[in-house]
PyMOL Python script that loads the backbone (N, CA, C, O; Angstrom):
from pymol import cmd

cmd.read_pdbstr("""\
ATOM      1  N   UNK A   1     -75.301 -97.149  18.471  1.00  0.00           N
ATOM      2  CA  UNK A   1     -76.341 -96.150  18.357  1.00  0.00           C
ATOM      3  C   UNK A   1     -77.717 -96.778  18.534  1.00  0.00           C
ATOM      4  O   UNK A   1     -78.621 -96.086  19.003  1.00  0.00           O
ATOM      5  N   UNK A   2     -77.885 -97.764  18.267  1.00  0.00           N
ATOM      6  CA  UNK A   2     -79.169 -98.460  18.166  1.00  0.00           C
ATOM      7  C   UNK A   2     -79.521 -99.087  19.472  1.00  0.00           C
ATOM      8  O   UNK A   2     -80.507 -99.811  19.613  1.00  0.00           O
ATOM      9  N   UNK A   3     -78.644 -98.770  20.465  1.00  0.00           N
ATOM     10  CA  UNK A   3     -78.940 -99.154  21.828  1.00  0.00           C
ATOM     11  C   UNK A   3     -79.524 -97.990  22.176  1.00  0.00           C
ATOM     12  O   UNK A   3     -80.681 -97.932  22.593  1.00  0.00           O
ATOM     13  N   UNK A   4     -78.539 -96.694  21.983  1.00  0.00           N
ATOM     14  CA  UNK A   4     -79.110 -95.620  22.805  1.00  0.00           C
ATOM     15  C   UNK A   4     -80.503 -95.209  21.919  1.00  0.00           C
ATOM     16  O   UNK A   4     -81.350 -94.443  22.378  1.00  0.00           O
ATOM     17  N   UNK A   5     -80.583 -95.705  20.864  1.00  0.00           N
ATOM     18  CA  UNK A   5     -81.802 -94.965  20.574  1.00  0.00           C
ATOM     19  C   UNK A   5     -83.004 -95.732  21.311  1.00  0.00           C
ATOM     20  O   UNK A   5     -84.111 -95.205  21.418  1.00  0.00           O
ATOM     21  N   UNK A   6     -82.752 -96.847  21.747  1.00  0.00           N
ATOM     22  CA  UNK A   6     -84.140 -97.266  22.633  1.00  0.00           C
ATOM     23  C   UNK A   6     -84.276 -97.192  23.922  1.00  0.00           C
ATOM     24  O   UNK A   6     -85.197 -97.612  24.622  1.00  0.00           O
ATOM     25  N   UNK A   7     -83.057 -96.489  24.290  1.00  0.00           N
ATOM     26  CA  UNK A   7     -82.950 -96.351  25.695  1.00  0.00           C
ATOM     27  C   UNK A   7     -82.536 -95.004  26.126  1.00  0.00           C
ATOM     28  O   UNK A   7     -81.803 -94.283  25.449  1.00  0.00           O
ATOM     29  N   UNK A   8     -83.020 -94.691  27.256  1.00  0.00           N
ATOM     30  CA  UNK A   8     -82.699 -93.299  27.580  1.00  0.00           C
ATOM     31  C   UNK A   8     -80.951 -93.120  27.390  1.00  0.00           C
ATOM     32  O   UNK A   8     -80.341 -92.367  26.632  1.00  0.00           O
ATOM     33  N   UNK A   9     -80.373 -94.230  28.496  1.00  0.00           N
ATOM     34  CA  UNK A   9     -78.923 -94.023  28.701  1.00  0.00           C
ATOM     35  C   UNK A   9     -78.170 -95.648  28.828  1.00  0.00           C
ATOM     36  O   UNK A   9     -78.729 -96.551  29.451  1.00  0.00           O
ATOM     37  N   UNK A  10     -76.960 -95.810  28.201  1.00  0.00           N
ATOM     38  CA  UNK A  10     -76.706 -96.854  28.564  1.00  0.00           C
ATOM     39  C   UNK A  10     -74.802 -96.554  29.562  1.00  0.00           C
ATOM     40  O   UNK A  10     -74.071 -95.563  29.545  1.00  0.00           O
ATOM     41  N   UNK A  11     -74.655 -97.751  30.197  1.00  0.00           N
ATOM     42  CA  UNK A  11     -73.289 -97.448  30.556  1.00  0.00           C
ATOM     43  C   UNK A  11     -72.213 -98.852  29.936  1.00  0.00           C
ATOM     44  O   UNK A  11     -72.377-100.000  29.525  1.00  0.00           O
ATOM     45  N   UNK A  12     -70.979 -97.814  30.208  1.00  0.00           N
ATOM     46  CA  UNK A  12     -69.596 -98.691  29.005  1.00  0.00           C
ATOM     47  C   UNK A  12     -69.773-100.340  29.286  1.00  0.00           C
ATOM     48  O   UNK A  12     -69.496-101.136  28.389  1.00  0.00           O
ATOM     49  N   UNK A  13     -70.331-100.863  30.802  1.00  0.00           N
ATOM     50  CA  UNK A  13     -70.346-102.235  30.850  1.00  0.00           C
ATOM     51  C   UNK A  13     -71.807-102.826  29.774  1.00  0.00           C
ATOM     52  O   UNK A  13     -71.956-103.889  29.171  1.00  0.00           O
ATOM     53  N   UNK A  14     -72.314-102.136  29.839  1.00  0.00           N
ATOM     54  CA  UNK A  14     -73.280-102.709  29.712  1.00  0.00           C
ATOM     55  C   UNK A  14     -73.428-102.698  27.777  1.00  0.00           C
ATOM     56  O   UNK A  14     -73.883-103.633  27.118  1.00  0.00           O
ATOM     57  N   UNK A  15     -73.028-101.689  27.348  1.00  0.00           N
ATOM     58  CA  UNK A  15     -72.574-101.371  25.966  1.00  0.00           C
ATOM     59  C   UNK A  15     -71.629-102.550  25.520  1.00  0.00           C
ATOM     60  O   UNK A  15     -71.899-103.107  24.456  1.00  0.00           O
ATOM     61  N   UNK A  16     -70.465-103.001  26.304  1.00  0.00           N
ATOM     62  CA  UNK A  16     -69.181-103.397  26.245  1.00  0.00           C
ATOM     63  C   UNK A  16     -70.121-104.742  25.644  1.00  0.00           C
ATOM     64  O   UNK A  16     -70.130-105.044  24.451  1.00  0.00           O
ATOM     65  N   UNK A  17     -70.922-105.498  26.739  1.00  0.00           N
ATOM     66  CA  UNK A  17     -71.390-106.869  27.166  1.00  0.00           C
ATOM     67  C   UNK A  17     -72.238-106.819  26.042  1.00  0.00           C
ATOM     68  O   UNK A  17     -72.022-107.780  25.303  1.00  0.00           O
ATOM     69  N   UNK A  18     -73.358-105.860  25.519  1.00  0.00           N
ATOM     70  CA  UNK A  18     -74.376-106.395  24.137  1.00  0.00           C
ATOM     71  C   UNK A  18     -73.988-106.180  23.170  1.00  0.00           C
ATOM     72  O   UNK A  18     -74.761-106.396  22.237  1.00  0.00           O
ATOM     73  N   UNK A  19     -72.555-105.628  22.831  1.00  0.00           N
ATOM     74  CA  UNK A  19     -71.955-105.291  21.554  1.00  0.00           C
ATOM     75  C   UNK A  19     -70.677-106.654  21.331  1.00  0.00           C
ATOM     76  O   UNK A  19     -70.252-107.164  20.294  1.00  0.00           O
ATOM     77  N   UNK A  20     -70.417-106.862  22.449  1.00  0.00           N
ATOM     78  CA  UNK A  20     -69.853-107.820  22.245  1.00  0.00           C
ATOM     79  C   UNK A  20     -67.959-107.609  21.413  1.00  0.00           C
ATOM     80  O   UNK A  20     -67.324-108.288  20.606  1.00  0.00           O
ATOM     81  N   UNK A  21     -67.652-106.226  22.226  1.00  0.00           N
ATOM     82  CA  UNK A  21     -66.556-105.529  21.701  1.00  0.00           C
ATOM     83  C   UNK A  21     -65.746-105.213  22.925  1.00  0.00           C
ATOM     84  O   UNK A  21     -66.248-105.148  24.047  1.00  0.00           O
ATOM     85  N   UNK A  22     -64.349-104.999  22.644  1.00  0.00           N
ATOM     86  CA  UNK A  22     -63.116-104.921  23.721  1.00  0.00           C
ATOM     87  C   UNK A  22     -62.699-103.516  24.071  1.00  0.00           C
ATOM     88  O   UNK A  22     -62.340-102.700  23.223  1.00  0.00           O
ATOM     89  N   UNK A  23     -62.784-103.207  25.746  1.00  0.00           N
ATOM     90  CA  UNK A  23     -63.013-101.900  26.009  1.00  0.00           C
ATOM     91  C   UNK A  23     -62.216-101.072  24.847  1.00  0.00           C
ATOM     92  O   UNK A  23     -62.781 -99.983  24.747  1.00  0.00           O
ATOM     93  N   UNK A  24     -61.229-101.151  24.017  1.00  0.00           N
ATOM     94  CA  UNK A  24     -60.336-100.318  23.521  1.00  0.00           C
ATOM     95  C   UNK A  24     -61.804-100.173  22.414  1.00  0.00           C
ATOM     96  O   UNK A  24     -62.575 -99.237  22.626  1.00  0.00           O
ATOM     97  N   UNK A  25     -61.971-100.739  21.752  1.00  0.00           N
ATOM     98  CA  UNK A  25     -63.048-100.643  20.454  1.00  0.00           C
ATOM     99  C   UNK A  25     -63.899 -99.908  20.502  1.00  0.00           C
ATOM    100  O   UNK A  25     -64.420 -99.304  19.564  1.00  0.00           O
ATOM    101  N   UNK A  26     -64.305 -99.841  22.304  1.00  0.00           N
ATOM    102  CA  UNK A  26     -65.628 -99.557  22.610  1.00  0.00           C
ATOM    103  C   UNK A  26     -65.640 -98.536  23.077  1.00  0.00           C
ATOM    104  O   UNK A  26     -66.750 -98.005  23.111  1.00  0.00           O
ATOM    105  N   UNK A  27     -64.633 -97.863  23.577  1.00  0.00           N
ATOM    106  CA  UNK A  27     -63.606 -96.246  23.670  1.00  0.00           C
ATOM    107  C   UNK A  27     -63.506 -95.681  22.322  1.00  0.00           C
ATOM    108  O   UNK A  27     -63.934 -94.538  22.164  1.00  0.00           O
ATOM    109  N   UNK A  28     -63.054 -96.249  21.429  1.00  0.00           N
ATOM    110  CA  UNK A  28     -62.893 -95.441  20.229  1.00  0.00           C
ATOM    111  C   UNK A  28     -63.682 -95.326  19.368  1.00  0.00           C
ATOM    112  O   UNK A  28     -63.393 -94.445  18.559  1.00  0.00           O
ATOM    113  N   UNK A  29     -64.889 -96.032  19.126  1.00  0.00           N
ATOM    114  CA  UNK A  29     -66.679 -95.711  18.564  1.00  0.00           C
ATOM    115  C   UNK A  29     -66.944 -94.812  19.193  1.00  0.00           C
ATOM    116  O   UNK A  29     -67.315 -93.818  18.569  1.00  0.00           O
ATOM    117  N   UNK A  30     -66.871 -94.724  20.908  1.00  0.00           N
ATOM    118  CA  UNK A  30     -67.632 -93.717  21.736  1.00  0.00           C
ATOM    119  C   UNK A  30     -67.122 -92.631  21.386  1.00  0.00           C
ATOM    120  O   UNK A  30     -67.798 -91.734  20.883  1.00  0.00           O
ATOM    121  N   UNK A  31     -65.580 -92.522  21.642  1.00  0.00           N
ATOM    122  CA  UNK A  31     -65.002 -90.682  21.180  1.00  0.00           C
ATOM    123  C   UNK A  31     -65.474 -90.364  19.857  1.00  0.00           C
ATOM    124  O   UNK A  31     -65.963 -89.265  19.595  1.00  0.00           O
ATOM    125  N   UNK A  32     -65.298 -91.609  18.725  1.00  0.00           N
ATOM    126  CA  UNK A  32     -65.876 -90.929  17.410  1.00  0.00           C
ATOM    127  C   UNK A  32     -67.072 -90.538  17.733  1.00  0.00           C
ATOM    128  O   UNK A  32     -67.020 -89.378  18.141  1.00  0.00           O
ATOM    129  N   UNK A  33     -67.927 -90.882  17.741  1.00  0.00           N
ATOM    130  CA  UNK A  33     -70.077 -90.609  18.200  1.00  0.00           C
ATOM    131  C   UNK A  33     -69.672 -89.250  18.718  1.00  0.00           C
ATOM    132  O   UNK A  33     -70.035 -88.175  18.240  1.00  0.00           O
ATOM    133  N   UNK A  34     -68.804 -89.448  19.848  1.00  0.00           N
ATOM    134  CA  UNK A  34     -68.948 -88.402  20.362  1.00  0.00           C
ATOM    135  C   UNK A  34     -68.301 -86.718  19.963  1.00  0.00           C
ATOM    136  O   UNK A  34     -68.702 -85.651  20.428  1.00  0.00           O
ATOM    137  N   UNK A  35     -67.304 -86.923  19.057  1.00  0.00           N
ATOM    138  CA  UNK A  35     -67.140 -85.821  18.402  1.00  0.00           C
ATOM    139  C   UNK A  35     -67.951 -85.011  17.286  1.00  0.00           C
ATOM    140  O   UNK A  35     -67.918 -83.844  16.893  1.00  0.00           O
ATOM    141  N   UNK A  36     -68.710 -86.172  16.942  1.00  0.00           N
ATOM    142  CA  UNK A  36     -69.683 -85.969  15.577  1.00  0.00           C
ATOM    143  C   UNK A  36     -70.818 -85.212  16.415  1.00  0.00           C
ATOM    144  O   UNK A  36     -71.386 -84.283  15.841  1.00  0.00           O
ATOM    145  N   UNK A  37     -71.225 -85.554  17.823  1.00  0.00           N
ATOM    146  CA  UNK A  37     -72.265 -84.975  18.888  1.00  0.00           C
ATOM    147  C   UNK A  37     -73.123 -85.447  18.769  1.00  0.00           C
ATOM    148  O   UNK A  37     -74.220 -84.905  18.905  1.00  0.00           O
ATOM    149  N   UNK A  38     -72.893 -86.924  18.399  1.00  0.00           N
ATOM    150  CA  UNK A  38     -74.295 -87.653  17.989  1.00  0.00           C
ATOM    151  C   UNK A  38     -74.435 -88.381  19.142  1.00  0.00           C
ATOM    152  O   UNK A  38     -75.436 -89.097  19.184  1.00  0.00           O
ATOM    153  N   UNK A  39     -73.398 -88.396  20.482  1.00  0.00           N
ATOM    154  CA  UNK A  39     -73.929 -88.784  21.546  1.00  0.00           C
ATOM    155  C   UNK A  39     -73.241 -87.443  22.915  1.00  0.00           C
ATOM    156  O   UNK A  39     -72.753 -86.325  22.748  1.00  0.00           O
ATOM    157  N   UNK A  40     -73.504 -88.210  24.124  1.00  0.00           N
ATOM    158  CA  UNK A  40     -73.021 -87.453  25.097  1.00  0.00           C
ATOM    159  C   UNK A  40     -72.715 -88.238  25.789  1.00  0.00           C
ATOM    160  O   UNK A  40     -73.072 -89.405  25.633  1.00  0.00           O
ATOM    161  N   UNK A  41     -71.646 -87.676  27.174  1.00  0.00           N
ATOM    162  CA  UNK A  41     -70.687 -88.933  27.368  1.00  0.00           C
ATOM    163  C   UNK A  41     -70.508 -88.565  29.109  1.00  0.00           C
ATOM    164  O   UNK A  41     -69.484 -87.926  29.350  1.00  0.00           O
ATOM    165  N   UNK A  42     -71.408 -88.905  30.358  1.00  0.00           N
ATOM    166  CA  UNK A  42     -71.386 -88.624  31.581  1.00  0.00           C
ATOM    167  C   UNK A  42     -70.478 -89.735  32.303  1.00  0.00           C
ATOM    168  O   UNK A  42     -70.519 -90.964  32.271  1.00  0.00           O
ATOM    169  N   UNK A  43     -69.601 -88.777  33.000  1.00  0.00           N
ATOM    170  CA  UNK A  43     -68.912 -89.944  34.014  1.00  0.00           C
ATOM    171  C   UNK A  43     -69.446 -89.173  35.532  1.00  0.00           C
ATOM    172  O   UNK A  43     -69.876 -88.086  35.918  1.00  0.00           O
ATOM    173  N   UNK A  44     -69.073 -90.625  36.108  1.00  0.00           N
ATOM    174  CA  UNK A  44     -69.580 -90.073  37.461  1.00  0.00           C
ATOM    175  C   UNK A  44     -69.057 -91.227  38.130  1.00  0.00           C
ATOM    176  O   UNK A  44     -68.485 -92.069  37.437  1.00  0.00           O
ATOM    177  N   UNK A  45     -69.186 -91.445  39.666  1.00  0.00           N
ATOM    178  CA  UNK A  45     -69.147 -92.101  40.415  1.00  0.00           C
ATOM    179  C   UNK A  45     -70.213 -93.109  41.295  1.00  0.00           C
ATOM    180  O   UNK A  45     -71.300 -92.572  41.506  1.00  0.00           O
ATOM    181  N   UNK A  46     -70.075 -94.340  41.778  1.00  0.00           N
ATOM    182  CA  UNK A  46     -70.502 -95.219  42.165  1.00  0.00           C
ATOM    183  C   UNK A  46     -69.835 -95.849  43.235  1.00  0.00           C
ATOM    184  O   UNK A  46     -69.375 -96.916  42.831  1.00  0.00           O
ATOM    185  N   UNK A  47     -69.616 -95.678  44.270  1.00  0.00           N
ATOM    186  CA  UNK A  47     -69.219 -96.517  45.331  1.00  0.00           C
ATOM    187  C   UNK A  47     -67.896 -95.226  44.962  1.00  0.00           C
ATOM    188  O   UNK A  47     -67.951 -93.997  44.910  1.00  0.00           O
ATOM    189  N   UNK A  48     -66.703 -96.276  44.748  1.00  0.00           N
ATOM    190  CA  UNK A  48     -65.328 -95.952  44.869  1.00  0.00           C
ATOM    191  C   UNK A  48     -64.777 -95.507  42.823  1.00  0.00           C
ATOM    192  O   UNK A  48     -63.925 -94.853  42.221  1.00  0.00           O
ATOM    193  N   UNK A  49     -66.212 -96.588  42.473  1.00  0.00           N
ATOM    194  CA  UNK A  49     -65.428 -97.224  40.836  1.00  0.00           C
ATOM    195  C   UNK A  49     -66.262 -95.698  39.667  1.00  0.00           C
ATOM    196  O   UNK A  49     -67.243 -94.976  39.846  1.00  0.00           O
ATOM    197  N   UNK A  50     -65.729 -95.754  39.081  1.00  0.00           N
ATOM    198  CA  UNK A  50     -65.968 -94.819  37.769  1.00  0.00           C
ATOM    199  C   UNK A  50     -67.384 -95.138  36.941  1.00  0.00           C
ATOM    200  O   UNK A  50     -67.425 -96.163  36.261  1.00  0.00           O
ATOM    201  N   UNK A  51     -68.338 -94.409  36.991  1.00  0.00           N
ATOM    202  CA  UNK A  51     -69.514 -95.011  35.812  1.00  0.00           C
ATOM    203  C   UNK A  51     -69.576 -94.036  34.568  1.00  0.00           C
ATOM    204  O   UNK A  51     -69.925 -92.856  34.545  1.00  0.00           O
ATOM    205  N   UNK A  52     -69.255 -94.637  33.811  1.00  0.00           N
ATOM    206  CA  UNK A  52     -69.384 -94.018  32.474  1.00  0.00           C
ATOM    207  C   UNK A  52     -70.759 -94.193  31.380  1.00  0.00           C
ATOM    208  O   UNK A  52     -70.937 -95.145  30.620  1.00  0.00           O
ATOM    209  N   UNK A  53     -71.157 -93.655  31.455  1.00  0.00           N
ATOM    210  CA  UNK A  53     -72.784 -93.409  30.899  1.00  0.00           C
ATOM    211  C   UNK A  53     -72.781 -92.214  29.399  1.00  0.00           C
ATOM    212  O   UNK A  53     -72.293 -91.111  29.151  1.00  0.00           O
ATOM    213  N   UNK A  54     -73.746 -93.365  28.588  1.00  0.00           N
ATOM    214  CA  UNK A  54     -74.164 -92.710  27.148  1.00  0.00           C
ATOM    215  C   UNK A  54     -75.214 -92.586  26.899  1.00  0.00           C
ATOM    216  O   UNK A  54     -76.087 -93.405  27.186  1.00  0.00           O
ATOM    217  N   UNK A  55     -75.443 -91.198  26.117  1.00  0.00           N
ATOM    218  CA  UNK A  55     -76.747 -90.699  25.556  1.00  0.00           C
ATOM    219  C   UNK A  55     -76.836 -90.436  24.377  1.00  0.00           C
ATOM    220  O   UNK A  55     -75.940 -89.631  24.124  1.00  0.00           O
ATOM    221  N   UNK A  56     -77.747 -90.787  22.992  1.00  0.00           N
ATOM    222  CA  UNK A  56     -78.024 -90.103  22.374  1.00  0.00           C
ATOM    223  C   UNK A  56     -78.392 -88.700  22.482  1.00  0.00           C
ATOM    224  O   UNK A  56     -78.902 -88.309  23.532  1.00  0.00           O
ATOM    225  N   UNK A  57     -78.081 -87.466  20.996  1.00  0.00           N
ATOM    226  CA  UNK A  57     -78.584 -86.504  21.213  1.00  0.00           C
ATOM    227  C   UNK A  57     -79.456 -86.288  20.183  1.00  0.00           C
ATOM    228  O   UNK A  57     -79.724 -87.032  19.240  1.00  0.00           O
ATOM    229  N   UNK A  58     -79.880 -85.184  20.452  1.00  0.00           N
ATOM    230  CA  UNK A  58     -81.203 -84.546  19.117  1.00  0.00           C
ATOM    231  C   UNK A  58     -80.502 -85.089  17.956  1.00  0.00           C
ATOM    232  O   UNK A  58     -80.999 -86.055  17.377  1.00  0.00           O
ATOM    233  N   UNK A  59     -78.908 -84.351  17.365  1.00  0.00           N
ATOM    234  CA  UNK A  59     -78.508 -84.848  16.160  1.00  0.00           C
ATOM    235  C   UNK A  59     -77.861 -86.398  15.822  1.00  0.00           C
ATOM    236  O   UNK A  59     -77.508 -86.748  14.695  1.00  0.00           O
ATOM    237  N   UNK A  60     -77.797 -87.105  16.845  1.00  0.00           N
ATOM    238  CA  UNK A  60     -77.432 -88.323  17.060  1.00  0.00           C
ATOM    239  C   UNK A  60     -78.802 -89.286  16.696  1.00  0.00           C
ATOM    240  O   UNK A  60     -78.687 -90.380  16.143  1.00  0.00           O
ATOM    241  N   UNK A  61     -79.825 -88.827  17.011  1.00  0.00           N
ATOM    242  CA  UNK A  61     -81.459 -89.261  16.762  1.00  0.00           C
ATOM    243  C   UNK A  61     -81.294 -89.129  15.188  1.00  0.00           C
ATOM    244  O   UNK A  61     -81.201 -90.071  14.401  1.00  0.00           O
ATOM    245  N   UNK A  62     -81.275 -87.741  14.876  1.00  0.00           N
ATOM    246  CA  UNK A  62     -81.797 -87.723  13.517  1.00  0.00           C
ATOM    247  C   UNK A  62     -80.362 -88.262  12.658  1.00  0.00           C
ATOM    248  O   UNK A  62     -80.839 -88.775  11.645  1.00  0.00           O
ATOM    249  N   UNK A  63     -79.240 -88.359  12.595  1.00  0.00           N
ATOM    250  CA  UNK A  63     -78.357 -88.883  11.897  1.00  0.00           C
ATOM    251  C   UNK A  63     -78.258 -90.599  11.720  1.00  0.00           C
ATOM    252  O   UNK A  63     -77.537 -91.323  11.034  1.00  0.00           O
ATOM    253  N   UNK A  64     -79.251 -90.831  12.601  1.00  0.00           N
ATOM    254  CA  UNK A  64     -79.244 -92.259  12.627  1.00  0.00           C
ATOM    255  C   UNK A  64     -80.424 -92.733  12.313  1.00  0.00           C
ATOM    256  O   UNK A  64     -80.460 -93.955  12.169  1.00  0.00           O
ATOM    257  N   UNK A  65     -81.587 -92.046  12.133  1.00  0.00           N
ATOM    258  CA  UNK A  65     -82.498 -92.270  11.279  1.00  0.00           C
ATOM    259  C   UNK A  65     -83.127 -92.073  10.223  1.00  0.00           C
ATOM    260  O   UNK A  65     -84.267 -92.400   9.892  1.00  0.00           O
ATOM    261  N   UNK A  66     -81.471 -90.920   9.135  1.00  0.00           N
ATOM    262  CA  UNK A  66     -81.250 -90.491   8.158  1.00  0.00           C
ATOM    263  C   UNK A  66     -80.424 -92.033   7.416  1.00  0.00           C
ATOM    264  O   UNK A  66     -80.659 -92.366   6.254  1.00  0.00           O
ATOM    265  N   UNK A  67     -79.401 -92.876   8.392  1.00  0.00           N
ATOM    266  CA  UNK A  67     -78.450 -93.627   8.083  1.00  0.00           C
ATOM    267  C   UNK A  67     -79.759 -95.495   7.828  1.00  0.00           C
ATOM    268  O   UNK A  67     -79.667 -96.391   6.989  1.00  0.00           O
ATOM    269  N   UNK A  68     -80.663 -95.323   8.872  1.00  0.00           N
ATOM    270  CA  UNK A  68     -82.245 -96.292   8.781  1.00  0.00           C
ATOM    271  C   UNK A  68     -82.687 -95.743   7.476  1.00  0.00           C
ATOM    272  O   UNK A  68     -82.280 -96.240   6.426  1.00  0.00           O
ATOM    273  N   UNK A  69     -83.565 -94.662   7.504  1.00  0.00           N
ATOM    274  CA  UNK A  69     -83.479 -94.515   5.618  1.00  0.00           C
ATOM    275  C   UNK A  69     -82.976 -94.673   4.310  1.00  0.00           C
ATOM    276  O   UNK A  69     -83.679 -94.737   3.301  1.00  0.00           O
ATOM    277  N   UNK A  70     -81.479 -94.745   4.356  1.00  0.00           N
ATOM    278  CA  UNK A  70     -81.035 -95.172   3.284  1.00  0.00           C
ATOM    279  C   UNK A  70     -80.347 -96.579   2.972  1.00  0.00           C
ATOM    280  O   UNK A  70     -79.807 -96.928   1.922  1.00  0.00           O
ATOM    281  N   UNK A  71     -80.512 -97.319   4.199  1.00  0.00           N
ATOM    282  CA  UNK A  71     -80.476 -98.431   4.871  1.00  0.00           C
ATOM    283  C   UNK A  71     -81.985 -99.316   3.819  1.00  0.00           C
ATOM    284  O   UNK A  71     -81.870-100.365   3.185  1.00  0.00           O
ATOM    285  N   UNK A  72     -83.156 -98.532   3.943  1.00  0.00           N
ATOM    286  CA  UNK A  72     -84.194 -98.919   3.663  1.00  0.00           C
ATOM    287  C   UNK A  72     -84.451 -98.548   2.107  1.00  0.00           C
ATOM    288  O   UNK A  72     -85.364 -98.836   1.332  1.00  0.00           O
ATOM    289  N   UNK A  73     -83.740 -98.091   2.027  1.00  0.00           N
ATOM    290  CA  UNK A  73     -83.888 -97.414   0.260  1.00  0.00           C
ATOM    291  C   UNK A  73     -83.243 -98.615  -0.379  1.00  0.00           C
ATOM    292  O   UNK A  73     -83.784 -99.413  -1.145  1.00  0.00           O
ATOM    293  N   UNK A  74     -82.026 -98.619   0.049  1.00  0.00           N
ATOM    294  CA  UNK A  74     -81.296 -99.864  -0.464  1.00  0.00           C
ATOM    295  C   UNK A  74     -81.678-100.954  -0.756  1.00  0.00           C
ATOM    296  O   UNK A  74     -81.538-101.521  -1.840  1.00  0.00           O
ATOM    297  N   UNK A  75     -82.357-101.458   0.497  1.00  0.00           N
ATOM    298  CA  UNK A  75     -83.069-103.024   0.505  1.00  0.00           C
ATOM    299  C   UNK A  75     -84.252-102.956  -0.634  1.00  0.00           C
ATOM    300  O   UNK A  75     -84.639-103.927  -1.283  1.00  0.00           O
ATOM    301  N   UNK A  76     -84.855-101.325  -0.769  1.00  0.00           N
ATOM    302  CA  UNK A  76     -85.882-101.437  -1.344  1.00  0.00           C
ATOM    303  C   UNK A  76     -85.603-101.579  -3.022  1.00  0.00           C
ATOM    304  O   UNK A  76     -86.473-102.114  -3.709  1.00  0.00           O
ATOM    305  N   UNK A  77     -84.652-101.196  -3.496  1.00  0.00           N
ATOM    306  CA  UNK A  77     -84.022-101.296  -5.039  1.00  0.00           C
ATOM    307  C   UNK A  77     -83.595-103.044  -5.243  1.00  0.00           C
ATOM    308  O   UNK A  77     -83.662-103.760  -6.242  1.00  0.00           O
ATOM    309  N   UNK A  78     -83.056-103.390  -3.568  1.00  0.00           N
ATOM    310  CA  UNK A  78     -82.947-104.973  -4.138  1.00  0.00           C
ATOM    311  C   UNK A  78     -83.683-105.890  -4.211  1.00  0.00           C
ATOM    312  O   UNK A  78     -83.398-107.030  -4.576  1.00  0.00           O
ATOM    313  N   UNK A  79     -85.040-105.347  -3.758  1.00  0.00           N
ATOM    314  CA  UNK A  79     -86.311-105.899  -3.692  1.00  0.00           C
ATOM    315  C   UNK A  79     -86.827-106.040  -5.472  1.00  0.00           C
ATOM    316  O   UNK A  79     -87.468-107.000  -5.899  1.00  0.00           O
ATOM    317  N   UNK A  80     -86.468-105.103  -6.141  1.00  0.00           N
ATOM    318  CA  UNK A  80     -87.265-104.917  -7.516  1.00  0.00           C
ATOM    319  C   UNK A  80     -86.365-105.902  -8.363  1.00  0.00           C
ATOM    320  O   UNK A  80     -86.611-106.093  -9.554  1.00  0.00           O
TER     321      UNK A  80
END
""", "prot")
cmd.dss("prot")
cmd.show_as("cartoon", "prot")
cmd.util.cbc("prot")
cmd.orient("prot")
């Protein structure tokens, strides 16, 4: 999630390569995200080969900067 939130769109190689996860892993985060509708999921074509491309959505934005907030709440109680 923290890719697509700084980027318009990313695709499965390129996801695969900075996550540093095995296409099966990286298939089954995506369908979860993607049932929750916290992303969107374009395939299309390139030459001959398949491009599979991800987007955050509106509720994919705000569920993940509901999940940064309490992320930050946390740190902030272990701060005191």
């Amino acid at each position: 999630m923290s890719v697509l939130m700084v980027n318009d769109s990313a695709d499965f190689n390129t996801l695969k390569e900075l996550l540093g996860v095995t296409d099966g892993n990286l298939a089954s985060h995506t369908r979860a995200l993607e049932a929750e509708e916290y992303i969107t999921i374009e395939k299309s074509f390139v030459g001959r080969k398949t491009n599979t491309s991800y987007k955050v959505t509106k509720k994919g934005k705000e569920a993940f900067q509901e999940h940064l907030n309490a992320l930050e709440k946390i740190i902030g109680k272990l701060g005191n």
